[in-house]
N, CA and C atoms of all chains as a GROMACS GRO file, in nm:
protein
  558
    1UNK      N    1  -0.943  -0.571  -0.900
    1UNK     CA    2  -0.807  -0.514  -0.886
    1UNK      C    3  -0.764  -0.454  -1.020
    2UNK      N    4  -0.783  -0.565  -1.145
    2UNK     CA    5  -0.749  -0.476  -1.238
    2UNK      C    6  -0.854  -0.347  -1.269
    3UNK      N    7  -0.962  -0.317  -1.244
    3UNK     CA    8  -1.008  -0.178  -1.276
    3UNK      C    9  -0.970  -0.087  -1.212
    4UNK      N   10  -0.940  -0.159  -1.074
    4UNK     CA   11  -0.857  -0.050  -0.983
    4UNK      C   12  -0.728   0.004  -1.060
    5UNK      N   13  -0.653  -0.057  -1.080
    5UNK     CA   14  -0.524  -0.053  -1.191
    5UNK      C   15  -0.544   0.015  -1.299
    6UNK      N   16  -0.652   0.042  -1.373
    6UNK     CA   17  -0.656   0.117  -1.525
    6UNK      C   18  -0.695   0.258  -1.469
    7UNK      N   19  -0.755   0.234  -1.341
    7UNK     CA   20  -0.852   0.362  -1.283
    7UNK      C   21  -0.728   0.499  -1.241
    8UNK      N   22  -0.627   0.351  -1.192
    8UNK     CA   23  -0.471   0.430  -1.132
    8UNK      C   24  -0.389   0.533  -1.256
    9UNK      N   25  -0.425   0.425  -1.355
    9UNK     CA   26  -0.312   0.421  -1.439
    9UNK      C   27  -0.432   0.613  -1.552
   10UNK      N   28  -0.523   0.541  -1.556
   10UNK     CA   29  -0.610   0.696  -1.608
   10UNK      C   30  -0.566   0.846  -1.512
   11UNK      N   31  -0.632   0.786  -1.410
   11UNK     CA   32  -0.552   0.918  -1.286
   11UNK      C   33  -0.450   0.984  -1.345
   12UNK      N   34  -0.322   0.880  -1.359
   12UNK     CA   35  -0.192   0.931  -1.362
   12UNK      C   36  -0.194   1.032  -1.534
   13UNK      N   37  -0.243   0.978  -1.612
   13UNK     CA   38  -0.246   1.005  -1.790
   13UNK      C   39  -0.363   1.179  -1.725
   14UNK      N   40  -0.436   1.132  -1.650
   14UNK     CA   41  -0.507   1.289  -1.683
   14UNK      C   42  -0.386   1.391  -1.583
   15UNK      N   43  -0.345   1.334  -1.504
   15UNK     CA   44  -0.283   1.459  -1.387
   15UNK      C   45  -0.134   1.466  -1.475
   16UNK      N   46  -0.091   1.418  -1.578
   16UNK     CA   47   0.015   1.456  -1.636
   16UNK      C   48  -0.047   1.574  -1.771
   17UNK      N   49  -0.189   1.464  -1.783
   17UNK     CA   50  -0.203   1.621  -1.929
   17UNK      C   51  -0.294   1.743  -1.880
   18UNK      N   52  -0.305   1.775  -1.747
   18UNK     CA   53  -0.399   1.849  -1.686
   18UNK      C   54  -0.260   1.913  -1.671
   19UNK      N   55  -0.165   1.878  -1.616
   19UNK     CA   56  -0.032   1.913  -1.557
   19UNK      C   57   0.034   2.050  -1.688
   20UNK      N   58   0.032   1.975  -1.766
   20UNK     CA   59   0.109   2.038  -1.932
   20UNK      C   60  -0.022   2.137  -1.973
   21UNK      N   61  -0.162   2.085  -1.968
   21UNK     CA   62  -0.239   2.202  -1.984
   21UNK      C   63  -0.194   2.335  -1.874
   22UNK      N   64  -0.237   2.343  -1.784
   22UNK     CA   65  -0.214   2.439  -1.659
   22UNK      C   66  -0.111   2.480  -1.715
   23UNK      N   67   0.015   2.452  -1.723
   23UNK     CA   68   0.164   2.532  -1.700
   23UNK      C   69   0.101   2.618  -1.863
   24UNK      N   70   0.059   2.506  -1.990
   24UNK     CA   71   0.065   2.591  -2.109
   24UNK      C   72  -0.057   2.742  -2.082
   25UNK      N   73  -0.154   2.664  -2.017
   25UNK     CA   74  -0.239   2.820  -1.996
   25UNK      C   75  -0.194   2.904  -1.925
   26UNK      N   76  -0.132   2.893  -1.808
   26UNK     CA   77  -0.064   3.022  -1.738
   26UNK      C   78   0.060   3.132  -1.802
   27UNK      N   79   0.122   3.013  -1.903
   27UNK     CA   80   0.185   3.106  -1.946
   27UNK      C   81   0.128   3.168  -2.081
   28UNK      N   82   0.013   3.131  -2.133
   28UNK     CA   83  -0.051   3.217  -2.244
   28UNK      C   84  -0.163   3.278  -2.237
   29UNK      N   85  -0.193   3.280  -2.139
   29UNK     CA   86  -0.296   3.375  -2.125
   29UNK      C   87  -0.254   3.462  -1.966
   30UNK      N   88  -0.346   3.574  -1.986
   30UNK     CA   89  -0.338   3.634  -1.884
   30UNK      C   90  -0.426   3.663  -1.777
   31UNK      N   91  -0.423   3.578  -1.670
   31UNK     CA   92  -0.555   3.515  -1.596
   31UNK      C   93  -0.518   3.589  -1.486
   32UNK      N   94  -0.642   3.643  -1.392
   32UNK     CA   95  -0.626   3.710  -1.312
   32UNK      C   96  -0.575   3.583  -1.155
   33UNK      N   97  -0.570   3.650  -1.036
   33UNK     CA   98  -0.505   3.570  -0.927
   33UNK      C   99  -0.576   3.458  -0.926
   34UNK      N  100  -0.731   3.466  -0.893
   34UNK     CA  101  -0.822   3.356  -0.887
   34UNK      C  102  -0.797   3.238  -0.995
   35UNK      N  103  -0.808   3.294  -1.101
   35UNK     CA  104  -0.817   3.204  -1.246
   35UNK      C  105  -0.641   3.149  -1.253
   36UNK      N  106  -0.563   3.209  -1.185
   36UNK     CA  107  -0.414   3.152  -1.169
   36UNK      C  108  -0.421   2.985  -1.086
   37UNK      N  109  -0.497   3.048  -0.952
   37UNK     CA  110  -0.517   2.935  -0.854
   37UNK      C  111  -0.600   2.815  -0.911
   38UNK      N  112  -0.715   2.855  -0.982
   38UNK     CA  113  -0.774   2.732  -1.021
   38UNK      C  114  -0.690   2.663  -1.137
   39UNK      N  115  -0.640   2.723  -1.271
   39UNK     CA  116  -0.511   2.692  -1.326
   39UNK      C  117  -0.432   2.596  -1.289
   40UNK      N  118  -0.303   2.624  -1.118
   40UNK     CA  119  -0.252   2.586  -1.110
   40UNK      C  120  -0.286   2.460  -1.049
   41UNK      N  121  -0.416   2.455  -0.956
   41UNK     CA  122  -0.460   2.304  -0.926
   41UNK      C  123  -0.535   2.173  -0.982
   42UNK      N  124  -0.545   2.241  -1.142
   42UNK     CA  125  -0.634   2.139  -1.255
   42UNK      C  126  -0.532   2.013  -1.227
   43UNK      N  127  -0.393   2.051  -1.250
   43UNK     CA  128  -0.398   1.855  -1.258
   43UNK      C  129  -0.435   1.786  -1.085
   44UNK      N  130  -0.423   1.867  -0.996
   44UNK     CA  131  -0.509   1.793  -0.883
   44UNK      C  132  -0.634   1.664  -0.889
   45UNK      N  133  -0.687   1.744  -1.015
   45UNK     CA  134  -0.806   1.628  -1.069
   45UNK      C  135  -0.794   1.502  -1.039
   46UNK      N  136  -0.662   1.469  -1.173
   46UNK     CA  137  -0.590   1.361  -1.204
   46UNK      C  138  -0.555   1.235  -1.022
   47UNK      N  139  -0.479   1.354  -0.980
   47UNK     CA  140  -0.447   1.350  -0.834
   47UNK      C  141  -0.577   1.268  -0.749
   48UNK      N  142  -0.664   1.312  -0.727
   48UNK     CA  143  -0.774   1.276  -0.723
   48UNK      C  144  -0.826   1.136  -0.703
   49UNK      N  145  -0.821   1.092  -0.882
   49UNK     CA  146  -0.838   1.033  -0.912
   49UNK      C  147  -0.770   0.916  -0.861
   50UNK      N  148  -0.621   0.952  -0.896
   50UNK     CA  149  -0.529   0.837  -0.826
   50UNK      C  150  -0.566   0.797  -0.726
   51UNK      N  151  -0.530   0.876  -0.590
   51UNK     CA  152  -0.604   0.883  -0.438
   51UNK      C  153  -0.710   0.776  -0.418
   52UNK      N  154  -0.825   0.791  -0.498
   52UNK     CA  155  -0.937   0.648  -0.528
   52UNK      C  156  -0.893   0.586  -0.542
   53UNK      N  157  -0.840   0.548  -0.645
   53UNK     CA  158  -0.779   0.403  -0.662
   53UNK      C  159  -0.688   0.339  -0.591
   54UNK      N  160  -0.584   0.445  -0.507
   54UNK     CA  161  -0.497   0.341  -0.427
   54UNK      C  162  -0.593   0.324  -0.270
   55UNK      N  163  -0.732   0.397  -0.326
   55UNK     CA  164  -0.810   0.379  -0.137
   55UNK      C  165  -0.863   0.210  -0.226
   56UNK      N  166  -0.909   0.229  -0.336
   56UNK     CA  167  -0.941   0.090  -0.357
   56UNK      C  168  -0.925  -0.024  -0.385
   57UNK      N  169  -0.784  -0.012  -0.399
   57UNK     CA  170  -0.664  -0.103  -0.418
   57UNK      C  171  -0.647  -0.172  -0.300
   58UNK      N  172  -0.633  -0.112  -0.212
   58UNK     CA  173  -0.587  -0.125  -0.055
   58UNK      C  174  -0.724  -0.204   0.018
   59UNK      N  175  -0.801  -0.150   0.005
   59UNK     CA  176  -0.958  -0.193   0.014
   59UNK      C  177  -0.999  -0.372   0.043
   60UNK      N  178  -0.896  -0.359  -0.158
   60UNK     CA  179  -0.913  -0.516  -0.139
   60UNK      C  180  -0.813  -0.609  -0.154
   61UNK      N  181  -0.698  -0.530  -0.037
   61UNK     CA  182  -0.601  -0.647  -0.029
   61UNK      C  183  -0.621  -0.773   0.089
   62UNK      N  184  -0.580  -0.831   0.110
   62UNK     CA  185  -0.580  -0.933   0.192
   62UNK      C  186  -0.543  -0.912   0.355
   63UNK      N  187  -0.602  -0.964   0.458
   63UNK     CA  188  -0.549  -0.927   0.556
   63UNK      C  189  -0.383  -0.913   0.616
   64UNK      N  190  -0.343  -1.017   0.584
   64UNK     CA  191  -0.171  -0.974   0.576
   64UNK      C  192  -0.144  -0.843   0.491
   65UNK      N  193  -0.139  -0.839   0.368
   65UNK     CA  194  -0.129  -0.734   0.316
   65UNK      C  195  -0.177  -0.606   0.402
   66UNK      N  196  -0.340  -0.585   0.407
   66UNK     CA  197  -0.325  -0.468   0.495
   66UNK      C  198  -0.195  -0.438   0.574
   67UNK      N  199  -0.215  -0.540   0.690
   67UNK     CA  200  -0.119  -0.489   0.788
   67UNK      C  201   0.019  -0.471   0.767
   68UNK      N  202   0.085  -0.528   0.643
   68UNK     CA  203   0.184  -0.470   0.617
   68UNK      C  204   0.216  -0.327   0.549
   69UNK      N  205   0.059  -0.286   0.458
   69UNK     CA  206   0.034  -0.157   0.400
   69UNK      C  207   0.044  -0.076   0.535
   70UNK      N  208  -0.071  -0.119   0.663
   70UNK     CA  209  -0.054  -0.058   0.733
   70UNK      C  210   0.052   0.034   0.847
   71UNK      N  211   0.128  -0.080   0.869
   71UNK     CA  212   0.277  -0.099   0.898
   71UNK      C  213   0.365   0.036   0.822
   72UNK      N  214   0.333   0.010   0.724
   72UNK     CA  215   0.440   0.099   0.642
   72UNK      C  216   0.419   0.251   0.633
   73UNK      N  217   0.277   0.249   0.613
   73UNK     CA  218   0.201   0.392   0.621
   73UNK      C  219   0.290   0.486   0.732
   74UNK      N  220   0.233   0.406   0.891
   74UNK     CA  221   0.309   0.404   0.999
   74UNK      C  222   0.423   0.481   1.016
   75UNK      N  223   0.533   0.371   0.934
   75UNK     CA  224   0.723   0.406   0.895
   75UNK      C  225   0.679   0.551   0.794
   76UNK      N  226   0.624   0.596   0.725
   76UNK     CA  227   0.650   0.710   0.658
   76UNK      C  228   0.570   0.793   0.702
   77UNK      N  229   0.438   0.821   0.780
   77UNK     CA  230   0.395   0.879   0.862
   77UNK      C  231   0.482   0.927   0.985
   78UNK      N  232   0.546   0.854   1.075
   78UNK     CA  233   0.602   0.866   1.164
   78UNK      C  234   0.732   0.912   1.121
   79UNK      N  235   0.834   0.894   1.065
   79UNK     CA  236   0.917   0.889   0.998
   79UNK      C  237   0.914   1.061   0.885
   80UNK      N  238   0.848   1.077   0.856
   80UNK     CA  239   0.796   1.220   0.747
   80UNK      C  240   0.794   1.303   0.896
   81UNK      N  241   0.714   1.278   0.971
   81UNK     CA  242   0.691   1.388   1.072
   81UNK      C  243   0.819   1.433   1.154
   82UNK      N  244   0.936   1.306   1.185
   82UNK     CA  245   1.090   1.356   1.247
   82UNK      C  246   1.160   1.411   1.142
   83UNK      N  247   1.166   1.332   1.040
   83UNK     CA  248   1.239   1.428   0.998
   83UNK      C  249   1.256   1.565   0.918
   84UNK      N  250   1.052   1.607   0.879
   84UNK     CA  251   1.049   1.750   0.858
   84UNK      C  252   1.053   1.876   0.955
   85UNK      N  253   1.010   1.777   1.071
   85UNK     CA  254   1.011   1.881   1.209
   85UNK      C  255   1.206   1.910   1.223
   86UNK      N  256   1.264   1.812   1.198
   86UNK     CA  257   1.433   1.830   1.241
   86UNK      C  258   1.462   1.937   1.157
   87UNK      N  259   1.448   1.903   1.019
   87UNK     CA  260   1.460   1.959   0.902
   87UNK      C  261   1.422   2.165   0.931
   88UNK      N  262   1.326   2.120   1.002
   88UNK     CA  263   1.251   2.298   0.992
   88UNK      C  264   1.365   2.374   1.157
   89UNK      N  265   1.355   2.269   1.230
   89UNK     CA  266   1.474   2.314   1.323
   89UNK      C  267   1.610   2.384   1.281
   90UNK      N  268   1.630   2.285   1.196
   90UNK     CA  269   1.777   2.297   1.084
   90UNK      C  270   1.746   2.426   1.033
   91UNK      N  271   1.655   2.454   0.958
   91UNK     CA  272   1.628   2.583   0.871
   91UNK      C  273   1.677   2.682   0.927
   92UNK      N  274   1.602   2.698   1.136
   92UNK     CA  275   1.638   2.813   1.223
   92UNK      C  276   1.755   2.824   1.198
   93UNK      N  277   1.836   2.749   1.193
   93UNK     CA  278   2.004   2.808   1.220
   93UNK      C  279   2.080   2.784   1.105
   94UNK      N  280   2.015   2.793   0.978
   94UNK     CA  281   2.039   2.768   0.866
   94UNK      C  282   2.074   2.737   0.748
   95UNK      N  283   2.034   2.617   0.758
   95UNK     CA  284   2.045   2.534   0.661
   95UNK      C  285   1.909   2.588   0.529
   96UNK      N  286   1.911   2.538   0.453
   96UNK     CA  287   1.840   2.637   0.317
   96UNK      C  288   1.713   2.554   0.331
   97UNK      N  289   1.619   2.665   0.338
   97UNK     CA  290   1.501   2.669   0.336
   97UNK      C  291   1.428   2.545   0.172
   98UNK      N  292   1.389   2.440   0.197
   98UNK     CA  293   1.315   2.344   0.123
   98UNK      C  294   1.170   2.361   0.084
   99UNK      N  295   1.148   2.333  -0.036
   99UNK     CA  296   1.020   2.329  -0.062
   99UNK      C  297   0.952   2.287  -0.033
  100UNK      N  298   0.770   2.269  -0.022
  100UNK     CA  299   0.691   2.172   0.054
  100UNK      C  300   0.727   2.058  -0.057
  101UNK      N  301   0.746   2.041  -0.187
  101UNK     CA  302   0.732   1.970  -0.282
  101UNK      C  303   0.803   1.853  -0.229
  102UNK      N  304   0.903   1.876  -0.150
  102UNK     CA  305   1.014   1.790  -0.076
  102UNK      C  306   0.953   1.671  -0.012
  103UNK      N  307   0.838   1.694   0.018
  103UNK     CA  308   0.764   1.647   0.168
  103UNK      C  309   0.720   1.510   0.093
  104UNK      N  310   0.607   1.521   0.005
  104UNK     CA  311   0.548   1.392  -0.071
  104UNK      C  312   0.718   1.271  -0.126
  105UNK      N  313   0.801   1.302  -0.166
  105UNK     CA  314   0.911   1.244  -0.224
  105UNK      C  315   1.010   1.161  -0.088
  106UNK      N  316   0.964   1.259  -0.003
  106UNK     CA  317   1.033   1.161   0.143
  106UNK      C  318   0.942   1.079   0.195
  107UNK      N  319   0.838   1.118   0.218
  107UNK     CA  320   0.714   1.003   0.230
  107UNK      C  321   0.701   0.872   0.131
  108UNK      N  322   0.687   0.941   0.060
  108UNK     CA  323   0.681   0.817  -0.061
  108UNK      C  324   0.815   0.713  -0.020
  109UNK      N  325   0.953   0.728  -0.012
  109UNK     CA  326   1.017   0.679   0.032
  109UNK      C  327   1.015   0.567   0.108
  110UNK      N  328   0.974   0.648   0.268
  110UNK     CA  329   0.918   0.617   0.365
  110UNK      C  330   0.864   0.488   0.367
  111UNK      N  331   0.776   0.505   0.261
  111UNK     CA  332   0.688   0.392   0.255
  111UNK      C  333   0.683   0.299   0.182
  112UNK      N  334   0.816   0.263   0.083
  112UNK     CA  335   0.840   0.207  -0.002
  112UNK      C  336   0.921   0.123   0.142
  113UNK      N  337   1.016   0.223   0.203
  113UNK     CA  338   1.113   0.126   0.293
  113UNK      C  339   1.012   0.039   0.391
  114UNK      N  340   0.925   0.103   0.437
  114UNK     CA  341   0.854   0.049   0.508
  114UNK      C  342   0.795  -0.098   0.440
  115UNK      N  343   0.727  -0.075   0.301
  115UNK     CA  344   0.685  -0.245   0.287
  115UNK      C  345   0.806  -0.354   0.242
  116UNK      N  346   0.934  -0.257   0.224
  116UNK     CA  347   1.061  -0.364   0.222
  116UNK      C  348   1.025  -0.429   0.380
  117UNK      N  349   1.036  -0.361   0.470
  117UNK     CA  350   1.040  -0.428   0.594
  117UNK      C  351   0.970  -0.498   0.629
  118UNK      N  352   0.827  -0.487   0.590
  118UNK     CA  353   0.708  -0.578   0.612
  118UNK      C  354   0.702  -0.713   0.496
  119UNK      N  355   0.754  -0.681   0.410
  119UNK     CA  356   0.782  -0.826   0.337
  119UNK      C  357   0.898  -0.904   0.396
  120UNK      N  358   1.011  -0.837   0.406
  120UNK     CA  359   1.121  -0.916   0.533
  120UNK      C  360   1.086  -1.006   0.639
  121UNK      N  361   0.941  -0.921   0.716
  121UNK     CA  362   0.937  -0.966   0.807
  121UNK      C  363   0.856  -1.112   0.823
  122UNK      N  364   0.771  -1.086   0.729
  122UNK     CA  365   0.640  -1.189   0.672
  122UNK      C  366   0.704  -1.277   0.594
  123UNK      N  367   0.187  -1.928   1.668
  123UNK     CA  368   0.132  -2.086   1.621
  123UNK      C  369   0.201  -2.161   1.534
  124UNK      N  370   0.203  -2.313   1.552
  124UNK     CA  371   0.282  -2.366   1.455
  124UNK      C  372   0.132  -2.453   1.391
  125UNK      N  373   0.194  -2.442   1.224
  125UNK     CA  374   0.037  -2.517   1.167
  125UNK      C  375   0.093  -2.634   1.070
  126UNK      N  376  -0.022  -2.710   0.949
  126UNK     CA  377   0.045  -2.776   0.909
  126UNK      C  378  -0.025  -2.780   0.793
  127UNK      N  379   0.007  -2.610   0.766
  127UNK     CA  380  -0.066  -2.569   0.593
  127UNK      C  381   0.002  -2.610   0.500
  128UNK      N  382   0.148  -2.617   0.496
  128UNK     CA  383   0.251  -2.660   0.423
  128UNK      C  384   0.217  -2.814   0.379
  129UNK      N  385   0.205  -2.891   0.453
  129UNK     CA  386   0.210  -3.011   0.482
  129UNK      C  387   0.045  -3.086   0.402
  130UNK      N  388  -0.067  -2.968   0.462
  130UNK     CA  389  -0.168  -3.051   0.412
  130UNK      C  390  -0.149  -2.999   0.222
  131UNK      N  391  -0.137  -2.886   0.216
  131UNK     CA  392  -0.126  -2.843   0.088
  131UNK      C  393  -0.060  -2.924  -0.016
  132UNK      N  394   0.054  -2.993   0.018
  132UNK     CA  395   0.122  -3.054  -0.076
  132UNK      C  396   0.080  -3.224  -0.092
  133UNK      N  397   0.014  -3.259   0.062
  133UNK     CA  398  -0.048  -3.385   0.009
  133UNK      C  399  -0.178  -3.350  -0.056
  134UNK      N  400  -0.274  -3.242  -0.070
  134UNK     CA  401  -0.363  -3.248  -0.180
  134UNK      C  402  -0.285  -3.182  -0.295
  135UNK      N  403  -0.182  -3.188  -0.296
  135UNK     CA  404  -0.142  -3.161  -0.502
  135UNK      C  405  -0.166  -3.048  -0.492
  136UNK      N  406  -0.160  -2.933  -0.411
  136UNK     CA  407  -0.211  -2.788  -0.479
  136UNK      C  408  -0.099  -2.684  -0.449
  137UNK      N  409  -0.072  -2.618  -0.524
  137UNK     CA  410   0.061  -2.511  -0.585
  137UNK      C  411   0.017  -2.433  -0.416
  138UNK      N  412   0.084  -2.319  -0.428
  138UNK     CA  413   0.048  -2.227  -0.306
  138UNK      C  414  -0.001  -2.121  -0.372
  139UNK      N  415  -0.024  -2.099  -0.487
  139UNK     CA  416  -0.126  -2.056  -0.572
  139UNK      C  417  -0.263  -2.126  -0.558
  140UNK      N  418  -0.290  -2.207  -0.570
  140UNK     CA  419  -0.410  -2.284  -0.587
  140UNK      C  420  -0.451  -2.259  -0.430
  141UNK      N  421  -0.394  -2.320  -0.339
  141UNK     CA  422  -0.420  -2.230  -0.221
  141UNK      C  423  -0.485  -2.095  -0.181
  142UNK      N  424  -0.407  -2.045  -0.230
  142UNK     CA  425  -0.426  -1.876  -0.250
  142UNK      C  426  -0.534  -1.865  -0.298
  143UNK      N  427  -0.620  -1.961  -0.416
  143UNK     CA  428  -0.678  -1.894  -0.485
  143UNK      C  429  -0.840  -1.959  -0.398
  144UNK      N  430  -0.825  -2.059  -0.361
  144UNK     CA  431  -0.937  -2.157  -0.288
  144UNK      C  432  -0.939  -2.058  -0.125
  145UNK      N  433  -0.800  -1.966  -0.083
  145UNK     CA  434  -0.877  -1.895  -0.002
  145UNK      C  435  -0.906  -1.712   0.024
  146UNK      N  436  -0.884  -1.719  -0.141
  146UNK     CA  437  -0.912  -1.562  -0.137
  146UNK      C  438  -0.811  -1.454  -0.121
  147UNK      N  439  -0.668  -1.533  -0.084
  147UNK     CA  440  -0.597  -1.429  -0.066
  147UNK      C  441  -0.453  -1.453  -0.121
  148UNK      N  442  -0.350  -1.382  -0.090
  148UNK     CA  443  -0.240  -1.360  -0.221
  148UNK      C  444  -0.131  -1.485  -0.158
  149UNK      N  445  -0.057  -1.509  -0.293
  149UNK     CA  446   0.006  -1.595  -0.236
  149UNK      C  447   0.085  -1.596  -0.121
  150UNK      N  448   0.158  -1.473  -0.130
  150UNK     CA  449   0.271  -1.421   0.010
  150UNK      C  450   0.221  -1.455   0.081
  151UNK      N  451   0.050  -1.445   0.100
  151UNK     CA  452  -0.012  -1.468   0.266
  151UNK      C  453   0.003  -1.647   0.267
  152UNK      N  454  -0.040  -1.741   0.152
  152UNK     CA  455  -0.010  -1.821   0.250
  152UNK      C  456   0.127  -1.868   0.224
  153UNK      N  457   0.260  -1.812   0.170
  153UNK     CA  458   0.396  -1.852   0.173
  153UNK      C  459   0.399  -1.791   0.345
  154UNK      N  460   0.376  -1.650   0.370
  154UNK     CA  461   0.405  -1.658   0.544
  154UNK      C  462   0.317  -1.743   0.642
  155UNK      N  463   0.162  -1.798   0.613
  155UNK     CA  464   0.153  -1.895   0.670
  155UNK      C  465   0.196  -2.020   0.716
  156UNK      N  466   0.218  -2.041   0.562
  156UNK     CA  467   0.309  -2.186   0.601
  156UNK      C  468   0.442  -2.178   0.668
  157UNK      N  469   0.527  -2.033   0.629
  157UNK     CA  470   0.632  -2.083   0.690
  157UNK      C  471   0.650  -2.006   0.847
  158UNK      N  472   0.521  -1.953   0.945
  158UNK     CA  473   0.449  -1.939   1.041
  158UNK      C  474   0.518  -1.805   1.064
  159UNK      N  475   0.528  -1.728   0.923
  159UNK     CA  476   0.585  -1.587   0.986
  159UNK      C  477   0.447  -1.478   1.022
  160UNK      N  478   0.309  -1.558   1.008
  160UNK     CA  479   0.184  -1.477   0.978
  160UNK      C  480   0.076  -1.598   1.060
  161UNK      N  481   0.010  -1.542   1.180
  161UNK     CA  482  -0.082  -1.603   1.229
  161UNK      C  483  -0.227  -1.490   1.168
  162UNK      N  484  -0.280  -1.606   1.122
  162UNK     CA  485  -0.417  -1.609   1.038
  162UNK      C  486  -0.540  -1.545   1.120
  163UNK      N  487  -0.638  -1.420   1.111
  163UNK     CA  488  -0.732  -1.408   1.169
  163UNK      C  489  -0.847  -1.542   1.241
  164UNK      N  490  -0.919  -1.476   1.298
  164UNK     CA  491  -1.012  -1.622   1.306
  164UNK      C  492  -1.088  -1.671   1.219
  165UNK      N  493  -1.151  -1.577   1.079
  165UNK     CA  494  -1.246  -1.588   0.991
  165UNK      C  495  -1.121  -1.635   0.899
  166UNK      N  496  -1.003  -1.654   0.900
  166UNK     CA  497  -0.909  -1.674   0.751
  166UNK      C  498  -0.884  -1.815   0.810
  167UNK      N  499  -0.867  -1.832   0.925
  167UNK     CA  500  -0.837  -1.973   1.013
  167UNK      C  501  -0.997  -2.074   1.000
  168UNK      N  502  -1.079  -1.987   0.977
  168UNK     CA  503  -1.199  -2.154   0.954
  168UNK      C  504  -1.198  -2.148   0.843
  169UNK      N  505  -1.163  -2.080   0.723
  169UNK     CA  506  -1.160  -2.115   0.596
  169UNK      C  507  -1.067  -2.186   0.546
  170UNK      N  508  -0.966  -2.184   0.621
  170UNK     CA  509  -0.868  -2.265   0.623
  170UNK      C  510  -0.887  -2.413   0.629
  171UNK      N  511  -0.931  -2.397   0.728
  171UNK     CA  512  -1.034  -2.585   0.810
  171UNK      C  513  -1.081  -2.591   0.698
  172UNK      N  514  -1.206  -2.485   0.636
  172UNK     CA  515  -1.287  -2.558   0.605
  172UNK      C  516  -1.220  -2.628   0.445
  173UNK      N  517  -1.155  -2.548   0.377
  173UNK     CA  518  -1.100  -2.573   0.247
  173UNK      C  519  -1.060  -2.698   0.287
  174UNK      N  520  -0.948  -2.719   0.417
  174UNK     CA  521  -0.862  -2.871   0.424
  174UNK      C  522  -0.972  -3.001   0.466
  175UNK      N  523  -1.087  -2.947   0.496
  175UNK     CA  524  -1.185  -3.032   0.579
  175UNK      C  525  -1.157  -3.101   0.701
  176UNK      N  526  -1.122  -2.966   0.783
  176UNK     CA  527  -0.992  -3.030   0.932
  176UNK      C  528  -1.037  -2.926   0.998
  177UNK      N  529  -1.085  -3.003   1.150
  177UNK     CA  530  -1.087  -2.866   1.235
  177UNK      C  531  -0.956  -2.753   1.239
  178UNK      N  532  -0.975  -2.656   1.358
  178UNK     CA  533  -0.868  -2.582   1.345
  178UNK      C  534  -0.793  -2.627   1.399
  179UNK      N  535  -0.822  -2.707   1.506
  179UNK     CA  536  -0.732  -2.740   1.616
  179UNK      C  537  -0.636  -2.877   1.538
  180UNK      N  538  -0.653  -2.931   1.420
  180UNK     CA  539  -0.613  -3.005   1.365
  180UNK      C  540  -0.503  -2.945   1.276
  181UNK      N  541  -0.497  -2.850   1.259
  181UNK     CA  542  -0.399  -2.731   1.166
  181UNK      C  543  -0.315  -2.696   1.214
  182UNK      N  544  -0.357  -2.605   1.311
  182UNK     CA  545  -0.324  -2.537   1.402
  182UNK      C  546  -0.272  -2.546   1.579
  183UNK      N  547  -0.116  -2.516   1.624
  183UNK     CA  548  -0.114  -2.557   1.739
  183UNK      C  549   0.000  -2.458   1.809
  184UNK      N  550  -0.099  -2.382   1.939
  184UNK     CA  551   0.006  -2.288   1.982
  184UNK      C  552   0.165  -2.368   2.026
  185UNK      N  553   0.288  -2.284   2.030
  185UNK     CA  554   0.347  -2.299   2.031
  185UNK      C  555   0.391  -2.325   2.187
  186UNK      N  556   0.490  -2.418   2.189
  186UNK     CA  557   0.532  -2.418   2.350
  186UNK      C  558   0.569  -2.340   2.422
   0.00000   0.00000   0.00000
């Protein structure tokens, strides 16, 4: 668990300085469309990286645990999908058009509320 | 199920940590065992036995 944890915690340190690289190269050099796109997805790396570690974090939690990870996934899965679909309804008759960036920050949510509920319940 | 993890745990002297740690898993799991908010797989239920040296059916008893 703890290598899982340093593995998390590396993830996060490269996708923040992959993050500050990208923005500093796009704006100093002059990279054509392609070399923009790969640019703008370097800290993805980092991203990546994280992604592993919370698959292997999860991996080796305990059977209760799963199912409350699971549970929760669930609440922000299910939960992300009503209310971006409402949300894009809303847009038609217009309410202001949101970024995708929006999407990960309500999920995340989601799923924070969700293991409040699964520790409540357990 | 109602069990009597609580019960054997504290007559062998062991924290619900020490528990936890004799069966592999976090404490929360067995704080909701004992207090029967979490019924135990079948492979977490003979390790259970086997740690207390008690069948299951000695632990363990569905509810009325």
């Amino acid at each position: 668990m703890r290598r899982m944890l340093i593995q998390f915690l590396a993830g996060f340190a490269a996708y923040v300085a992959l993050l500050f690289l990208s923005q500093h190269l796009l704006a100093a050099t002059d990279a054509g469309p392609a070399m923009q796109i790969v640019l703008t997805l370097l800290p993805m790396l980092g991203a990546l990286v994280i992604g592993a570690s919370i698959l292997g974090i999860i991996r080796r939690l305990d059977e209760l645990q799963r199912k409350i990870q699971i549970e929760a996934l669930a609440i922000a899965f299910a939960g992300t999908a009503l209310i971006t679909f409402s949300y894009g309804f809303l847009e038609g008759v217009g309410l202001p058009k949101l970024s995708m960036f929006a999407v990960w920050p309500l999920m995340a949510v989601l799923w924070v509320a969700g293991l409040v509920v699964g520790r409540v319940r357990h | 199920m109602e069990n009597r993890i609580g019960e054997l745990r504290r007559a062998q002297g062991l924290t619900q940590a020490d528990l936890a740690r004799a069966l592999d898993v976090s404490r929360q799991t067995v704080n909701a065992l004992e207090r029967g908010r979490y019924d135990p797989s079948l492979p977490l239920a003979f390790t259970i036995a086997r740690v207390f040296g008690l069948t299951i059916e000695e632990i363990f008893t569905p509810e009325d």
